[in-house]
C-alpha positions, 0 to 999 in steps of 0.5 A, a space after each residue: 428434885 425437892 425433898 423439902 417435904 410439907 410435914 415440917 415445921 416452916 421457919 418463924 416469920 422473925 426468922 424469913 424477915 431476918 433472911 430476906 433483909 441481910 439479902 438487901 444489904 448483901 445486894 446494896 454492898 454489891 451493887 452500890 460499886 457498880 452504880 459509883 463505877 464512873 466516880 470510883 474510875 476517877 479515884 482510883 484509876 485516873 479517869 477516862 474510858 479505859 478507866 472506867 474498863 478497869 473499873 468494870 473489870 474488877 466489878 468482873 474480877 471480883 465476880 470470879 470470886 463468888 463460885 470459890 465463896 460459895 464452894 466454901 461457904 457451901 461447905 460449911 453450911 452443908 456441913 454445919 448448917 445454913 445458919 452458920 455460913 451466913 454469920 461468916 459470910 456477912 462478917 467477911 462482907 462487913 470488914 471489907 465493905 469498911 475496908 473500901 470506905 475507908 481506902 486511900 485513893 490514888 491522889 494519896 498513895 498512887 496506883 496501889 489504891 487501884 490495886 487495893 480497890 480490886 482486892 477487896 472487891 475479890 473479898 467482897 466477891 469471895 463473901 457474897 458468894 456465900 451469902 445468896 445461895 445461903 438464903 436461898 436454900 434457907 427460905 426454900 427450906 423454911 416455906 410451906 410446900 405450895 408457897 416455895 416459890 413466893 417465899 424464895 422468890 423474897 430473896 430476889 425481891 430483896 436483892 432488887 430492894 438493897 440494888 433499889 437502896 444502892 442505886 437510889 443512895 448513889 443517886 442522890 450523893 451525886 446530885 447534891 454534891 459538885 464533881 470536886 467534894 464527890 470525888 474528895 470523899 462523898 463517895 465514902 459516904 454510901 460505902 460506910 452506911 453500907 458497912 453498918 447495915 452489914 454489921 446490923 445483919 451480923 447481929 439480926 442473924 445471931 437469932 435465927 433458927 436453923 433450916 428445918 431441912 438441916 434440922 431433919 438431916 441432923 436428926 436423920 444422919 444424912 449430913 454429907 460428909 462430903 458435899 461436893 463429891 455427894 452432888 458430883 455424884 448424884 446431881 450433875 444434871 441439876 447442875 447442869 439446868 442451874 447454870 442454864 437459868 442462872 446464865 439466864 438471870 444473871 445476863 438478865 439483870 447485870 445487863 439489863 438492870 445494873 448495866 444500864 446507868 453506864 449504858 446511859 451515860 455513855 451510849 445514851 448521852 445523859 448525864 450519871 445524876 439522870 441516868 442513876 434516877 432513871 434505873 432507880 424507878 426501874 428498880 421499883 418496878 422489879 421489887 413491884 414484879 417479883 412477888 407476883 411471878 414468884 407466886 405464878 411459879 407456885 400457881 402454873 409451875 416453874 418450866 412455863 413461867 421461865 419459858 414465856 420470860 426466856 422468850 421475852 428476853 430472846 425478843 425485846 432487848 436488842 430493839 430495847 437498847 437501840 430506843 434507849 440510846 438515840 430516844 427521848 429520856 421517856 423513851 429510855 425510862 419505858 425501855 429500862 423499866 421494862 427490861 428491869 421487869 423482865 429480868 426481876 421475873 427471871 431472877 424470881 422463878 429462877 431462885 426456887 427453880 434453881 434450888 429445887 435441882 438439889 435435895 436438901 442434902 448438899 444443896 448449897 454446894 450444888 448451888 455453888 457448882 450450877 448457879 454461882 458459876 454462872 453468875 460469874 460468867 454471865 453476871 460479873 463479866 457481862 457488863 465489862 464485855 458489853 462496855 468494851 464491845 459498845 466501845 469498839 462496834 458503836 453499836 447501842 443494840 450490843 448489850 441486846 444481842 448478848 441478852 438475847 444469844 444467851 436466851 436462845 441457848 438457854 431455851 432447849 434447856 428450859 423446854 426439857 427440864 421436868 417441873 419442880 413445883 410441888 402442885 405441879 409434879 413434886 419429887 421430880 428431877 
């Protein structure tokens, strides 16, 4: 459902640049402790292979968090708009960003740094958890009916960027540094830029107008009083569909794309600088993607562009990851990029379909319920579990198969799920 209706007056530009660019550094400070998991495994945890599980494992822990993060912030900018819940949420994202890059490691204090380290990556996830449905629902909200799914389809491309600055920052720290000064405290560096482009977005943010859609519900009286008992209520099977195309992005790309440097550098056998470079050209090729596919959505309609991208991601990654473990490094470059494009597209159809489940009225919460849930699930503990079974089977097709048992359970969902573009059925659930 989409009551976001064309008589409104769309966001400024200023407003939809501001949106998109605070994702890129939401996105980049995420990230950017996954694409350092090896390094960040040495510091804190001692190093090793059941080091770097523990570190992928507060990658997870911290993922358990956002389904909270985004109930409360969803709350408040159900409540109070979507404007307010995103200064919250980045300022929260800045002090802990800040936190980490300037954390003791375990030579200093021993293994309450480790402990550390998890705590604040739960605050981070706790932040974040209200700062991409926020987004979202903002730039949703704020485009023209026939340009939703470009316009929303921004907020992954946006995230694709930030991953592109994370990974490509992370790479070249390690390139020009020996393992003794990386592990000493170059590791900080990228974690202190990230903290100040936090504190950028917190400032940017100060001056955007409010969504047009809260603006109507003010006006209207129709501000839930309770968001989460309202979409419980009214919105249990887009809930339902949330989860089923967020379960599908999130795999998607935590396993096809953020996965695959450790991926690399284990099953794969190349080294952290090569394997950081060759997913930072695969993420060029997913910012270059998503425009595209967001505006396929608004030409053809959400249900057939996500149905062709659920098959390819049934087909191709099992025979994908096999190639990029025992290929040559052109062998894993063509296979990474072309996972990487596959799931930008999802993550591009999936962020105005997704929203589209909802009315404007408790929309965030809804978000929060179906989405983020899933992304908890599928996205934080996904390359934990991977790593974990790539350990104990030795068989590089894994990360493969999970994607592919998820694009098959998620395939009825998708072939029975009603179209939310406007051209293509407008109102309907």
């Amino acid at each position: 459902m989409s009551d976001v209706e064309g008589s409104h007056q769309p966001i400024s530009r200023g407003s939809a640049v501001i949106a998109a660019f605070s994702t890129i550094v939401e996105w980049y400070d995420f990230t950017l402790y996954l694409y350092f998991a090896t390094t960040l495994s040495r510091v804190f945890f001692g190093g090793g292979a059941e080091s770097l599980l523990t570190t992928l494992a507060g990658f997870a822990v911290a993922y358990l968090m956002r389904p909270l993060g985004a109930i409360f912030f969803g709350h408040i900018g159900d409540c109070y708009g979507r404007r307010r819940t995103m200064l919250l949420s980045v300022a929260l994202m800045t002090a802990a960003m800040l936190a980490i890059a300037l954390l003791p490691t375990r030579a200093q204090i021993g293994p309450a740094a480790g402990v550390l380290l998890l705590l604040l990556r739960c605050v981070m996830g706790f932040a974040v958890g209200g700062e991409y449905t926020g987004v979202v629902a903002y730039l949703l909200e704020g485009a023209r009916a026939g340009r939703r799914g470009l316009v929303t389809s921004f907020a992954a491309a946006a995230s694709e960027v930030g991953g592109l600055l994370a990974v490509g920052l992370a790479a070249l720290t390690v390139s020009m540094m020996d393992a003794v000064t990386l592990d000493a405290w170059g590791w900080r560096i990228p974690f202190l830029v990230g903290a100040a482009l936090a504190a950028s977005v917190w400032i940017a943010r100060s001056a955007m107008q409010e969504s047009p859609d809260f603006v109507r519900q003010l006006a209207g009286g129709t501000v839930p009083a309770s968001p989460l008992l309202h979409v419980l209520a009214t919105h249990r099977v887009g809930i339902a569909r949330g989860f089923a195309i967020s379960a599908l992005g999130s795999i998607t790309y935590y396993v096809g794309i953020t996965y695959v440097p450790a991926f690399l550098s284990t099953a794969g056998k190349m080294t952290e600088a090569a394997s950081l470079w060759l997913s930072t050209i695969a993420a060029v090729a997913v910012i270059a993607v998503t425009p595209f596919v967001g505006a396929a959505s608004d030409r053809w309609g959400r249900r057939p562009v996500l149905l062709g991208l659920c098959g390819l991601s049934a087909i191709l990654p099992i025979t994908l990851f096999s190639l990029m473990a025992a290929g040559s490094p052109g062998v894993a470059l063509a296979g990474a990029i072309v996972l990487a494009m596959v799931a930008g597209g999802v993550s591009a159809v999936g962020a105005v379909a997704t929203a589209e489940q909802f009315g404007g009225e408790g929309r965030l919460t809804g978000l929060a319920l179906g989405a983020t849930s899933a992304t908890a699930i599928f996205g934080g503990l996904a390359p934990y579990v991977a790593q974990l079974l790539l350990g104990r089977t030795g068989w590089p097709s894994i990360p493969g198969i999970m994607i592919a048992l998820v694009a098959l359970a998620v395939l009825p969902v998708l072939w029975r799920m009603p179209e939310t573009a406007p051209r293509k059925g407008g109102n309907q659930t």
